[in-house]
C-alpha positions in Angstrom: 34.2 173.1 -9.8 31.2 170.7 -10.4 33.4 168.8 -13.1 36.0 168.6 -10.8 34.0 167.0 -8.1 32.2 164.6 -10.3 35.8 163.4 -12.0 37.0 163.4 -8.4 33.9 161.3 -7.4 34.5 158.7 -10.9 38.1 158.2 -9.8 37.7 157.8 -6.1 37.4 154.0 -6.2 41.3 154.2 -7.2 41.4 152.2 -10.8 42.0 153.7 -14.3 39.0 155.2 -16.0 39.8 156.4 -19.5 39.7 159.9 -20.4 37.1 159.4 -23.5 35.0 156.4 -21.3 34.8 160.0 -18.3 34.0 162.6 -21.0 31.1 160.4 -21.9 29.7 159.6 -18.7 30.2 163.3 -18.0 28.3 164.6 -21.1 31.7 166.4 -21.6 34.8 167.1 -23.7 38.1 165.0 -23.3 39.7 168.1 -23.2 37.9 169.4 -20.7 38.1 166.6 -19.0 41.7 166.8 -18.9 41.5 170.4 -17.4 39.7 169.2 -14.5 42.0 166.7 -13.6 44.8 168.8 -14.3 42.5 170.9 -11.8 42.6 168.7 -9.0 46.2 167.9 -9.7 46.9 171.6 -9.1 45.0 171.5 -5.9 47.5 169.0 -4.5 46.0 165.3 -5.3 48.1 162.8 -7.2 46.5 161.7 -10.1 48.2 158.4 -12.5 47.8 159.5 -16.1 49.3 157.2 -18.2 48.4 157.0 -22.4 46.3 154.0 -23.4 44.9 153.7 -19.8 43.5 157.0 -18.7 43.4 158.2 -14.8 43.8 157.1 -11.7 44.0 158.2 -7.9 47.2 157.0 -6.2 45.0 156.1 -3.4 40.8 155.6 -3.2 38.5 157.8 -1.6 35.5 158.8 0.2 33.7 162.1 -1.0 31.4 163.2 1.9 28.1 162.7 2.1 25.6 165.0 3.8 22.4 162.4 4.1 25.2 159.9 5.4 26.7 162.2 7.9 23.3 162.9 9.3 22.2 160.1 9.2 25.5 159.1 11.6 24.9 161.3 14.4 23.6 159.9 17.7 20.2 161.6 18.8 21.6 164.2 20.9 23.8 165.5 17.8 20.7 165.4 15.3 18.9 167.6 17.8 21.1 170.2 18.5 22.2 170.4 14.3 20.2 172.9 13.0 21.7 172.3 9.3 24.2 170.8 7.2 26.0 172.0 4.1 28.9 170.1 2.2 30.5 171.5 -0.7 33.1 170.9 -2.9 34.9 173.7 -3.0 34.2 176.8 -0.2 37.4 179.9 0.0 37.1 178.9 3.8 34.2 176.9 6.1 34.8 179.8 8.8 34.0 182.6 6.4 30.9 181.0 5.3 29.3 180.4 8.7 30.7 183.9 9.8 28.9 185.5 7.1 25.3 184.2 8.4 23.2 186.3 10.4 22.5 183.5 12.7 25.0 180.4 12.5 23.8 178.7 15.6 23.9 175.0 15.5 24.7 175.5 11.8 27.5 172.8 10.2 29.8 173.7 6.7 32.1 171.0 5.6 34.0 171.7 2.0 36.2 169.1 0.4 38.6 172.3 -0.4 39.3 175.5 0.9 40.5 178.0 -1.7 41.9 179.6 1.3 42.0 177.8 4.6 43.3 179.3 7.7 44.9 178.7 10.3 46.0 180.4 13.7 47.1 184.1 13.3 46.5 184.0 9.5 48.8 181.2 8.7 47.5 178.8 5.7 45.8 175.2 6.2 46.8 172.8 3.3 44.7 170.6 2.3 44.3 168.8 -0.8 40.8 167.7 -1.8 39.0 164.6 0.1 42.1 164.7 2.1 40.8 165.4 5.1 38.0 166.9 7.5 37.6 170.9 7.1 34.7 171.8 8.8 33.2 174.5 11.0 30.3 174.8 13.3 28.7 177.8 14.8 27.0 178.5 18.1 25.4 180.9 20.1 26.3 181.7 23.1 23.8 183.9 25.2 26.7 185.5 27.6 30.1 185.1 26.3 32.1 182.0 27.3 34.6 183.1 30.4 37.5 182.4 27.9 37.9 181.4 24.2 40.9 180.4 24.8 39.4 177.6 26.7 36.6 177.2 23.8 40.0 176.8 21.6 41.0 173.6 24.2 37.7 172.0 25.1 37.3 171.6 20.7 40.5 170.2 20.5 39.5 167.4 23.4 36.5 167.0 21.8 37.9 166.2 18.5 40.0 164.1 20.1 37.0 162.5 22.0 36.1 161.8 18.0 39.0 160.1 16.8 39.4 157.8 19.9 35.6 156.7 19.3 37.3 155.3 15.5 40.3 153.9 17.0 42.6 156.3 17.2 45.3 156.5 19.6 48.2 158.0 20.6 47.2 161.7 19.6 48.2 164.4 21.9 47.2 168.7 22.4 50.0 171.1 21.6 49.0 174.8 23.3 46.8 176.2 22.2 44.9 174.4 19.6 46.8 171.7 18.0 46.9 167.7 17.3 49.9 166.2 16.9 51.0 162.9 17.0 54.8 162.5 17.5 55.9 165.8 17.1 53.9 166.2 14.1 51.1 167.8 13.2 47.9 165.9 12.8 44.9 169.4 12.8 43.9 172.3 14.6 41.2 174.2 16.0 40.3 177.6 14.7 38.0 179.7 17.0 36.4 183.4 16.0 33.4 185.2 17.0 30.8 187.6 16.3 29.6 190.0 19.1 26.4 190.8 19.6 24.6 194.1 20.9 22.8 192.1 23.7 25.5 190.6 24.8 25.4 186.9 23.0 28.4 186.1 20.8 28.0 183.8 17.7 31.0 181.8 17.9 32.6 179.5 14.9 35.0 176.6 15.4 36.9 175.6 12.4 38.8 172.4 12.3 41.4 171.0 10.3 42.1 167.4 10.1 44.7 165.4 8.3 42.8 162.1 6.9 45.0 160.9 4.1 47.0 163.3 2.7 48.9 162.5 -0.6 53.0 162.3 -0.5 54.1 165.8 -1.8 51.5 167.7 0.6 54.8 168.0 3.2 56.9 169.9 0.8 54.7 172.9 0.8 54.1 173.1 4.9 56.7 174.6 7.1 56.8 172.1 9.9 56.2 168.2 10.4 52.5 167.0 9.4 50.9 163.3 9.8 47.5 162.0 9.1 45.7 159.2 10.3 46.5 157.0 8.1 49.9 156.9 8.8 48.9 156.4 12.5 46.3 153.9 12.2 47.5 152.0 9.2 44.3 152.5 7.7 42.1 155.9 7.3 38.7 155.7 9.3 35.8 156.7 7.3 35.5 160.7 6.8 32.3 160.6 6.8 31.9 158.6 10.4 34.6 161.3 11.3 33.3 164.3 11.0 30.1 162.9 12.2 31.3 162.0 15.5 33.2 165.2 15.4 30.3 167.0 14.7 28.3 165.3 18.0 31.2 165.4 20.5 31.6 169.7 19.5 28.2 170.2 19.6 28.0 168.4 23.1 30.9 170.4 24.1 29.4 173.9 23.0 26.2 173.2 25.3 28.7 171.5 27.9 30.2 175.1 28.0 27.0 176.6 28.1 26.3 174.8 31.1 28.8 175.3 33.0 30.1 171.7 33.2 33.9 171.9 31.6 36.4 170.5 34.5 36.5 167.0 32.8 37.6 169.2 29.6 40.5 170.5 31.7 41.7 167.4 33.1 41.1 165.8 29.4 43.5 168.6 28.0 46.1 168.2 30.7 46.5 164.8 30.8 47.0 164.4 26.7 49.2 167.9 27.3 52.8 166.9 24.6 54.0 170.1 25.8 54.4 169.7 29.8 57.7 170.1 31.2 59.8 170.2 27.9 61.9 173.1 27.2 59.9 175.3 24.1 60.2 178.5 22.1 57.0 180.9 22.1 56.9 183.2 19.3 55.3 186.7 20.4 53.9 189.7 18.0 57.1 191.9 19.5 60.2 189.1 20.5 60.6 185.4 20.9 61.2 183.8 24.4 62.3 180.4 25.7 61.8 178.2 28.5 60.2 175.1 30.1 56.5 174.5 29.7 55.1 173.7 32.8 51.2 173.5 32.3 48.5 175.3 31.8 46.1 177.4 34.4 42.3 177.8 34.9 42.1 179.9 32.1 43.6 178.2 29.5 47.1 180.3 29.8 50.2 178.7 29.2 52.7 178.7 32.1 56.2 178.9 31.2 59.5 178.7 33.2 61.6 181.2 31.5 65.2 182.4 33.0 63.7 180.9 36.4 61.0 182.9 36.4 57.4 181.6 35.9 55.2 183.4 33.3 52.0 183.2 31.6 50.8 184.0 28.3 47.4 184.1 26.2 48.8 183.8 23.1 52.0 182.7 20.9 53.2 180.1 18.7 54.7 177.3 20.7 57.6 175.4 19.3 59.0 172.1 21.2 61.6 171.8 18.3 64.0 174.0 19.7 66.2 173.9 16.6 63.1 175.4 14.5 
């Protein structure tokens, strides 16, 4: 995995470097050379190899960079952060942080998760340097009244993030997606550790589409974006996660506090969901309906057969013919 990085870190400025002119900057063999580029080609980047010329990315990149992420982060941020880990290659940020005895105010990042998840088990693609994957943990002394609303509140901060580098026009799918257009841009997984006292370590995982090469869609079962492809250009990923990384730590202790109507409000009024007819997939049957918001606790409210219902889970579809 090392090689991998540092051929991934040798192409990233997007130019041909030849395969012998790598091998010796590498202090390694062409042929294993070409194994870790096939490497990263199987892991979903789109490498130029053409004879006579060597490699290429079909776009630059930025590898992250701990000291510069760190070194980005308002005071506030660098107070609360307790520590900072990027890797290369993790099987999933959540499982590292959930494996720690104490995770609180700890940060993973990975360029690539061997195997990313989603909501209810479902995969996150994500080919390396694409994107942000990153999860944080917190302690919470007395569980939070809802992590469901834990779920919303990181999505709005995230959002919070992205509008800070530009970014408009991104809206909050129930319960913990980003989606600009109808299509998906990240999501927010939440888990947590009880403990005997009655504190619960709590990890939010996040997902974010940065620049995701062309074939990526072809192995996802619904519309994805990035935001690239939104703003024309892809903000830094290091000044992303880092302002990601302030606004969910100031929303953990913002939680913590007490002080989360503005988070609400936030969620509400960038709702894509609100008053368009929808499909919610249940464990045991699939019903369909209006959405018509969502309550105090984070619940979504549904108009089904003129009858109004609420749920706590589901998989929300507003593509009806899905």
């Amino acid at each position: 995995m090392e090689l991998r990085r540092a051929i991934l870190a040798r192409l990233s400025d997007g130019v041909f470097h030849s395969g012998a002119t790598l091998a010796r900057d590498l202090g390694r063999s062409r042929t294993a050379v070409w194994k870790g580029v096939r490497g990263l080609v199987g892991a979903g980047l789109d490498i130029f190899a053409i004879r006579g010329k060597g490699y290429r990315l079909a776009e630059p990149l930025e590898l992250l960079d701990a000291g510069l992420i760190r070194d980005s982060l308002d005071a506030e941020a660098a107070r609360a952060l307790n520590r900072l880990d990027v890797f290369f290659t993790l099987v999933s940020t959540n499982d590292f942080l959930l494996r720690e005895a104490r995770p609180h105010g700890n940060v993973v990042l990975a360029e690539f998760q061997t195997a990313g998840r989603g909501r209810r088990g479902n995969r996150w693609v994500s080919p390396p340097a694409s994107g942000i994957c990153l999860s944080l943990g917190w302690r919470f002394e007395s569980a939070p009244d809802s992590l469901m609303m834990l779920s919303l509140f990181s999505a709005v901060a995230v959002l919070r993030a992205l509008q800070c580098c530009g970014i408009t026009g991104v809206g909050l799918k129930w319960p913990n997606d980003m989606v600009h257009e109808d299509r998906k841009l990240g999501g927010i997984l939440v888990e947590s550790r009880g403990q005997i006292a009655g504190a619960v370590d709590v990890v939010i995982g996040l997902g974010l589409n940065v620049r995701l090469p062309p074939n990526v869609g072809a192995s996802v079962d619904q519309p994805v974006t990035d935001l690239a492809s939104i703003g024309g250009a892809a903000p830094s990923r290091n000044r992303l996660a880092a302002l990601s990384i302030a606004q969910l730590l100031r929303m953990c202790r913002d939680c913590q506090a007490g002080e989360t109507p503005a988070y609400l409000q936030e969620w509400r009024n960038h709702d894509v969901g609100r008053g368009r007819p929808a499909r919610l997939k249940l464990p045991d049957r699939e019903v369909a309906g209006r959405v018509l918001d969502i309550d105090e606790r984070g619940l979504l409210i549904m108009q089904i057969a003129g009858r109004e219902q609420r749920f706590s889970s589901g998989e929300l579809s507003l593509r009806l013919g899905a």
